[in-house]
C-alpha positions as CSV (number, residue, x, y, z in Angstrom):
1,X,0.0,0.0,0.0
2,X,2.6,2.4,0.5
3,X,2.2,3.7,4.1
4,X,5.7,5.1,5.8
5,X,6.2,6.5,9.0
6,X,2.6,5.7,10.5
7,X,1.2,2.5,12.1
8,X,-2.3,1.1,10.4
9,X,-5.1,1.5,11.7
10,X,-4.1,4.3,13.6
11,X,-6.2,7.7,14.3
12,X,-3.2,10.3,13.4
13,X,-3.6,14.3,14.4
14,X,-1.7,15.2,12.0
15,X,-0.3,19.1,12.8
16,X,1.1,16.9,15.6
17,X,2.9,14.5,13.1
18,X,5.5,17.1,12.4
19,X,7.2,20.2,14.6
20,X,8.4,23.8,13.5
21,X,11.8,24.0,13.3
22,X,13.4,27.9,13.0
23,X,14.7,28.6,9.8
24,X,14.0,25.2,8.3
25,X,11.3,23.3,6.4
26,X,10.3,19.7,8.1
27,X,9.0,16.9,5.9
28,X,7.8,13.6,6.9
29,X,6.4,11.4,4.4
30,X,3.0,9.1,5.0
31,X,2.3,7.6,2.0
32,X,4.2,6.8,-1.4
33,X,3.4,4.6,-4.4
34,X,2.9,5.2,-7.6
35,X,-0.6,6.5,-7.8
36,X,-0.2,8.8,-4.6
37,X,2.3,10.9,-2.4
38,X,1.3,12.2,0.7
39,X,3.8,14.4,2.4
40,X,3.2,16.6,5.6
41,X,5.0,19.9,5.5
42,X,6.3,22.2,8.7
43,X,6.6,25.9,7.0
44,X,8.4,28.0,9.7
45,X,6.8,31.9,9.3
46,X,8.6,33.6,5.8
47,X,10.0,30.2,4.8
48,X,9.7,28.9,0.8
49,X,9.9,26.2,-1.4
50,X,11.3,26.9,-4.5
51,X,9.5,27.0,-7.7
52,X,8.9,22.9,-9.0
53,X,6.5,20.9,-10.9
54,X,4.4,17.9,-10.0
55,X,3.4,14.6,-11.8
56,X,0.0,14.8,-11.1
57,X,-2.2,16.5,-8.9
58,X,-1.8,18.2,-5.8
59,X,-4.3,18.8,-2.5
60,X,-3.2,21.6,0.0
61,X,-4.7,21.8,3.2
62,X,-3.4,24.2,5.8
63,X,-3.3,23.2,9.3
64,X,-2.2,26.2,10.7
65,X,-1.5,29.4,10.2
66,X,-1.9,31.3,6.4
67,X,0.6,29.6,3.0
68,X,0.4,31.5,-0.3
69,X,0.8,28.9,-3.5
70,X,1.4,30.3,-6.5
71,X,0.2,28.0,-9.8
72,X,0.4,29.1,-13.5
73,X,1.6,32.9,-12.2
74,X,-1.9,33.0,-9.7
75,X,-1.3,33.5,-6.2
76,X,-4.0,31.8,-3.8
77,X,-3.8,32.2,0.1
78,X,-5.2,29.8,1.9
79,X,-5.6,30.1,5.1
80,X,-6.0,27.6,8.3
81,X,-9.1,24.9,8.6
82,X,-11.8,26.2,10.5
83,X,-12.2,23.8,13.5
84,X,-15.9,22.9,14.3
């Protein structure tokens, strides 16, 4: 199936899967085959990716805090998920 770095059948919180580290960008990787990535990112504030391209589609979801994405020269801001 492809899961790394998570136990199945396990309920996962996932902005506590990763932790903010100054100055860097943390990765960890849950899932990886070849229909699917799924890779949790740790943005400290004013830190960037650089400009890349994908294989296939990508799904952003913001945990916390506010990331600006720029695709095809548009800049979206997208901002935490509202917890009910």
């Amino acid at each position: 199936m492809g899961l790394k770095n998570i136990e199945k059948a396990q309920v996962l919180r996932l902005g506590d899967e990763v932790e903010y580290q100054p100055g860097q960008i943390v990765s960890k990787t849950l899932a990886q085959n070849r229909a699917l990535s799924m890779t949790l990112f740790a943005f400290e504030q004013d830190e960037e990716i650089s400009t890349h391209t994908a294989d296939g589609d990508a799904l952003v979801t913001v945990l916390d805090g506010t990331g600006r994405f720029t695709i095809d020269g548009d800049t979206l801001t997208v901002v935490e998920v509202v917890k009910l």
